[in-house]
LOZA-445260 format. One record per residue (C-alpha): x, y, z; residue number from 1. Coordinates in Angstrom, 2 decimals. Layout:
// LOZA-445260
<atom <X,Y,Z>,NUM>,
...
//
This chain:
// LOZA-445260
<atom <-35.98,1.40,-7.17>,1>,
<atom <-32.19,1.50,-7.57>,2>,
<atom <-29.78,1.54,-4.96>,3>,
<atom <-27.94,4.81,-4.48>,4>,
<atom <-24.00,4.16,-6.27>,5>,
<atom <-22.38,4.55,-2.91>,6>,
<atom <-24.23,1.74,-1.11>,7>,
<atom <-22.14,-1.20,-3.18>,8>,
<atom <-18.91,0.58,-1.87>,9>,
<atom <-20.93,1.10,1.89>,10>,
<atom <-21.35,-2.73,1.71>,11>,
<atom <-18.01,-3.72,0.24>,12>,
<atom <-15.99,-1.64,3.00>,13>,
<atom <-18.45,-3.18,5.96>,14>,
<atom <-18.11,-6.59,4.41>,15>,
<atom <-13.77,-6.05,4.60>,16>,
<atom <-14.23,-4.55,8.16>,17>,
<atom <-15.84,-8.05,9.05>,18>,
<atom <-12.92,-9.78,7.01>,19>,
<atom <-10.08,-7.65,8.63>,20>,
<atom <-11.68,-8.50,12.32>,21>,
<atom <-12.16,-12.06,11.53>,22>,
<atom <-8.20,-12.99,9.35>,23>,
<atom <-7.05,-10.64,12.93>,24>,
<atom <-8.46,-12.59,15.19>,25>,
<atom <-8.47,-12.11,18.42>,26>,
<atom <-7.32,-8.98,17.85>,27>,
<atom <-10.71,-7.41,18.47>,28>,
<atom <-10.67,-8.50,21.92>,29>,
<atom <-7.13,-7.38,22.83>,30>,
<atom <-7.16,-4.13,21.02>,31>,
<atom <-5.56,-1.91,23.67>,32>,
<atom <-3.52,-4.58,25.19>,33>,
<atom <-1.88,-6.81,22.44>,34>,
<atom <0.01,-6.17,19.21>,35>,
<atom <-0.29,-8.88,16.05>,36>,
<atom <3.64,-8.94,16.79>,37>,
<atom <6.74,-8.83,18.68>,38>,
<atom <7.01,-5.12,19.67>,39>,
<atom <10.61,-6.07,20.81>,40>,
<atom <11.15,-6.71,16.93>,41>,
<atom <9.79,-4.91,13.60>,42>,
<atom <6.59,-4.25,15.14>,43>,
<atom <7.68,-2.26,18.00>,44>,
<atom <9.79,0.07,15.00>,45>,
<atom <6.21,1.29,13.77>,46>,
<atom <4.45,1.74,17.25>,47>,
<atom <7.34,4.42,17.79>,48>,
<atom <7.25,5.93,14.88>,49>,
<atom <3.57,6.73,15.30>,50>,
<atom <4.33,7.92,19.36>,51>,
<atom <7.21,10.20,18.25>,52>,
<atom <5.16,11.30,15.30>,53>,
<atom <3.03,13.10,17.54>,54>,
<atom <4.83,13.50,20.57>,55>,
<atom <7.37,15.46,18.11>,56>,
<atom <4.40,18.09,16.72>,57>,
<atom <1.95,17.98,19.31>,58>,
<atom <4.34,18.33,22.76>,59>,
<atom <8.08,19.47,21.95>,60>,
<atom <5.59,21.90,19.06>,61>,
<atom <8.37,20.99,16.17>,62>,
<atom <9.39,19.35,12.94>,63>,
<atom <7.79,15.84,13.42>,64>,
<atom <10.24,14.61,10.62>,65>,
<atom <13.09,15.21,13.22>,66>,
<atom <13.34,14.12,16.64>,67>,
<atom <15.87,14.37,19.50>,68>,
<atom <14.24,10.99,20.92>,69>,
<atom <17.14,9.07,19.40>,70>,
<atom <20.71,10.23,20.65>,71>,
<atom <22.37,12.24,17.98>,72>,
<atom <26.54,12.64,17.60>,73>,
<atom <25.84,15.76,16.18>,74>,
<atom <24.26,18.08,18.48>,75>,
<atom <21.18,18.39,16.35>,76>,
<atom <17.71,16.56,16.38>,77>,
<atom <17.87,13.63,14.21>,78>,
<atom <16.87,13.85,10.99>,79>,
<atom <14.07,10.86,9.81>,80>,
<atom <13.39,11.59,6.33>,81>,
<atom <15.69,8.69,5.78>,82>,
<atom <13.76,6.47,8.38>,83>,
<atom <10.90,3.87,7.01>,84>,
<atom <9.04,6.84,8.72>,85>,
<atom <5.03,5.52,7.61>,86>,
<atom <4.04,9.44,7.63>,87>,
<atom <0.66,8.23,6.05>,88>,
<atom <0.14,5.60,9.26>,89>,
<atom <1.53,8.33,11.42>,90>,
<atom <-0.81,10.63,10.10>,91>,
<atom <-3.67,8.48,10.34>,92>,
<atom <-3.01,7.86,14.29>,93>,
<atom <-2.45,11.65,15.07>,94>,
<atom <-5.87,12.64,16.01>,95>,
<atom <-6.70,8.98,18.08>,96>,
<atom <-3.20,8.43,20.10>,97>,
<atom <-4.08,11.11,22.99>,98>,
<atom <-7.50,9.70,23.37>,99>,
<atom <-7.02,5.50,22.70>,100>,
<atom <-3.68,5.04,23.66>,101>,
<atom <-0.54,3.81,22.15>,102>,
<atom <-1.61,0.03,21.28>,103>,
<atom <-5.14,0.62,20.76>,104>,
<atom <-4.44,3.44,18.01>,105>,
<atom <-1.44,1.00,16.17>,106>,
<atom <-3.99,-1.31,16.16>,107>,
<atom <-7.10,0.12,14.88>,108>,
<atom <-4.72,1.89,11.83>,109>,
<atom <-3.41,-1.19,10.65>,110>,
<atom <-7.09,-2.40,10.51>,111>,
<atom <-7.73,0.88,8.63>,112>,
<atom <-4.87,0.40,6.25>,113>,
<atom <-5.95,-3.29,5.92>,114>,
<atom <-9.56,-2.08,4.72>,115>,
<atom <-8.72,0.45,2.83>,116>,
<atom <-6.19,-1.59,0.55>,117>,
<atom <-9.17,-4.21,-0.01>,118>,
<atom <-11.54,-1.08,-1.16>,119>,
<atom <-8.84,0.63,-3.64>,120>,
<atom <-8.38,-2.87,-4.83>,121>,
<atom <-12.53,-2.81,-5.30>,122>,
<atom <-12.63,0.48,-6.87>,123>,
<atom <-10.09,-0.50,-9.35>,124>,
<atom <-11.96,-3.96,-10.18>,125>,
<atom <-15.21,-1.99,-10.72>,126>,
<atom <-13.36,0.17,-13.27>,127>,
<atom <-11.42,-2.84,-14.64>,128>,
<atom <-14.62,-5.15,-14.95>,129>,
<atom <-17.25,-2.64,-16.18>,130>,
<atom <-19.24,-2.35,-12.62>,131>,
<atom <-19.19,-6.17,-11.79>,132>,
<atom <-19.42,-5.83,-7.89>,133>,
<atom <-19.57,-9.60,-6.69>,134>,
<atom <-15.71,-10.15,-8.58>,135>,
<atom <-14.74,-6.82,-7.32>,136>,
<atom <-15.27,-7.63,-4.22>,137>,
<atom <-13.76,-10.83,-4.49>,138>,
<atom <-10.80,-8.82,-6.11>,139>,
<atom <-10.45,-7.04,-3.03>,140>,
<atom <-10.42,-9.83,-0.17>,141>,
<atom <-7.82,-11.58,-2.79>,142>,
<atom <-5.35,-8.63,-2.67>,143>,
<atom <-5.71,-7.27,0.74>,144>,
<atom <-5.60,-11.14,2.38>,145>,
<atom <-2.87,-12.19,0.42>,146>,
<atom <-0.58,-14.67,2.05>,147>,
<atom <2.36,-12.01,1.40>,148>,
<atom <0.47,-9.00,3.22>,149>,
<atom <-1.03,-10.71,5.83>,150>,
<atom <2.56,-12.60,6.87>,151>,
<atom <4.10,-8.94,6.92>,152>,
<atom <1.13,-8.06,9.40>,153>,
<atom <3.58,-9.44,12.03>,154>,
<atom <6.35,-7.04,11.85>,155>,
<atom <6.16,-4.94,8.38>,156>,
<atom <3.36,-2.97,8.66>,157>,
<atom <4.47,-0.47,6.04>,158>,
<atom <3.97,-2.85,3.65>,159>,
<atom <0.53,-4.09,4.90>,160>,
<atom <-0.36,-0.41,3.54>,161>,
<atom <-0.49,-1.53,-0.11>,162>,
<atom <-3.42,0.80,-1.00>,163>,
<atom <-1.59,3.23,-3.42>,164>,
<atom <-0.34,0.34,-5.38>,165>,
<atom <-4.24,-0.60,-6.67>,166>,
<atom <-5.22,3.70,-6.81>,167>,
<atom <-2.04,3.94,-9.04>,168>,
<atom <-3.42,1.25,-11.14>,169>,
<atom <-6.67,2.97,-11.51>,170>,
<atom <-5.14,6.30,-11.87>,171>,
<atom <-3.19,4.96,-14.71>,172>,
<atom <-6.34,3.22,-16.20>,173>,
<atom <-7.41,6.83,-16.11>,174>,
<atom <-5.26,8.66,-17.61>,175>,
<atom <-4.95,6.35,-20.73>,176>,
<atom <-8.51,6.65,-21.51>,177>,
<atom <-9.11,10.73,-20.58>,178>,
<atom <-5.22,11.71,-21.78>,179>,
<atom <-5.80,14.87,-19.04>,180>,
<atom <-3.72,16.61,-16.57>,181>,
<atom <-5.77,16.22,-14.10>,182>,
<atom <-5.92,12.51,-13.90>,183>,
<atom <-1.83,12.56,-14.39>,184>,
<atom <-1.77,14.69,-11.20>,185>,
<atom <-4.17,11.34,-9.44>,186>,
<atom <-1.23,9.71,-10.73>,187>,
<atom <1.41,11.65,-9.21>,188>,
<atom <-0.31,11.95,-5.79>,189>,
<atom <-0.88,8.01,-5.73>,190>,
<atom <3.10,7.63,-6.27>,191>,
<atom <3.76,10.27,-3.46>,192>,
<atom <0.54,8.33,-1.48>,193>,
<atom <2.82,5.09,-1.62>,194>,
<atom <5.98,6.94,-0.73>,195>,
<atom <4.67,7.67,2.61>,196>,
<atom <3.42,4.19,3.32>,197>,
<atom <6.94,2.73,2.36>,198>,
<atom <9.53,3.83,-0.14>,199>,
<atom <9.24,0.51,-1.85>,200>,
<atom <5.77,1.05,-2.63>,201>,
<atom <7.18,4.31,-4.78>,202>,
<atom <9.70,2.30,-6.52>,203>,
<atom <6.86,-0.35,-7.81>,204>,
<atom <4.94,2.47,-8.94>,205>,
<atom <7.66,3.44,-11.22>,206>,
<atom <8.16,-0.54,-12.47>,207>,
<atom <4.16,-0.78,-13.04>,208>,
<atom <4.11,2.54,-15.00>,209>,
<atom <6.85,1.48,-17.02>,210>,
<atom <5.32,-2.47,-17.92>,211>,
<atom <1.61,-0.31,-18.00>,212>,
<atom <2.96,1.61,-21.01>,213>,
<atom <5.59,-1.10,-22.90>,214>,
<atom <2.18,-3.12,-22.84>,215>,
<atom <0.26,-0.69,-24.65>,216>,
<atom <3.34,0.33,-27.13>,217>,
<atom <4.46,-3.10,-27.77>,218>,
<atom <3.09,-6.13,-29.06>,219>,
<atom <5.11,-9.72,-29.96>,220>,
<atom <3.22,-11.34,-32.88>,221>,
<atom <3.90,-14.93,-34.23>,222>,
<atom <3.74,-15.92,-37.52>,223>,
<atom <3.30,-18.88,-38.93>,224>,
<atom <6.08,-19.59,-41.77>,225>,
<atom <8.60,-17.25,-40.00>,226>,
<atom <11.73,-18.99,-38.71>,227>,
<atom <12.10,-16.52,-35.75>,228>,
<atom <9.09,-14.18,-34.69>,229>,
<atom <9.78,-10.32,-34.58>,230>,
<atom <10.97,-9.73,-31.26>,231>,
<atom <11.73,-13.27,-29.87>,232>,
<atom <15.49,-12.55,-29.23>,233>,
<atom <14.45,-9.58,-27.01>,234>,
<atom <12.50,-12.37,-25.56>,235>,
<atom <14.42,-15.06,-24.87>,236>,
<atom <17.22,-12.92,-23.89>,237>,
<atom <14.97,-11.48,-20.91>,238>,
<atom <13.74,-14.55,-19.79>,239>,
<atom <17.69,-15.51,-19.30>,240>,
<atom <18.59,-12.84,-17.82>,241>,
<atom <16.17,-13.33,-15.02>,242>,
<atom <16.89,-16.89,-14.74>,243>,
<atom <20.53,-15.72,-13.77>,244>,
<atom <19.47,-13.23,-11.73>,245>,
<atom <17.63,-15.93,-10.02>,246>,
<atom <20.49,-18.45,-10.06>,247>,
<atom <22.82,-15.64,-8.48>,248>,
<atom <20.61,-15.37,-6.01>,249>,
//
């Protein structure tokens, strides 16, 4: 008898859940009294955001993207639309913060966020691979435990969030293959998706659409016999331009 299709993704988000608690550790047994960083530093940025979040729309009954929290020169409540605001985090700990607390919410939605990268990072190997679970799974750990995310999981949380980037991926892996509006629109959602995680998350969207689509409308072919291979300029002049870029740097 075969297994239903939504066990494999049952086990694959149970089998990250035991991953997140165990790369966290001991997290789990601190939940509503410790943070996985300095909340004097980065880390304390993104527990307010989530408290004024809700404190904004749930007690003053207002505009949760403004805030009168912070002291304003102007008279007015500040606006935050310019603020590394994590609406998606914020939204996320909204219904838990009057019933967990403060640090035991923060912490159970960056466990969430961890997860839930790993599974869009599943989904989209599934896709990728043809259905091949074990490597998809695999896929997922890779991306979600990467040494970059899991160093920023001590003071840039927005960034742990880097779920859109792999449902983007698949969106676009969509849309290639069905050409319709609908699966554009996944598209467009998963770019707004990573906007409200962090607004560099938006701005790779845009870079991986734009390499996503040069790969599929242009190829570099060598030839043997040719002195100079169509293209190779365009070629050799990006590869030095990075290397100054790098240099500068």
């Amino acid at each position: 008898m075969s297994r239903p299709a939504w066990f494999s993704h049952l086990a694959a988000v149970f089998g990250y859940v035991c991953v997140a608690v165990a790369f966290s550790w001991p997290l789990a047994l601190h939940v509503s009294t410790h943070f996985t960083g300095d909340p004097g530093g980065d880390t304390g940025v993104y527990v307010w955001n989530q408290w004024v979040f809700q404190h904004e729309a749930r007690v003053e009954h207002r505009n949760p993207l403004t805030t009168e929290q912070i002291f304003s020169m102007t008279g007015r409540p500040v606006d935050l639309t310019q603020h590394n605001y994590t609406l998606f985090a914020n939204l996320l700990a909204f219904p838990m913060l009057d019933t967990l607390g403060t640090v035991a919410t923060f912490n159970l939605v960056y466990l969430a966020t961890v997860v839930l990268t790993a599974w869009t990072m599943f989904v989209l190997a599934r896709r990728v691979t043809g259905g091949a679970t074990v490597e998809a799974w695999l896929a997922g750990a890779a991306f979600a435990w990467a040494p970059l995310l899991v160093a920023r999981s001590t003071g840039h949380f927005s960034l742990v969030a880097a779920a859109p980037l792999a449902a983007f991926v698949w969106s676009l892996h969509r849309v290639e293959r069905s050409e319709s509006l609908r699966d554009s629109v996944l598209a467009g959602a998963s770019v707004a998706w990573a906007a409200s995680c962090d607004a560099y998350y938006a701005v790779y969207c845009v870079i991986i659409a734009a390499i996503y689509v040069a790969s599929r409308l242009l190829r570099l072919e060598w030839r043997p016999g040719q002195a100079q291979a169509p293209g190779r300029w365009l070629l050799d002049l990006s590869i030095l331009l990075v290397g100054g870029l790098v240099l500068g740097l």
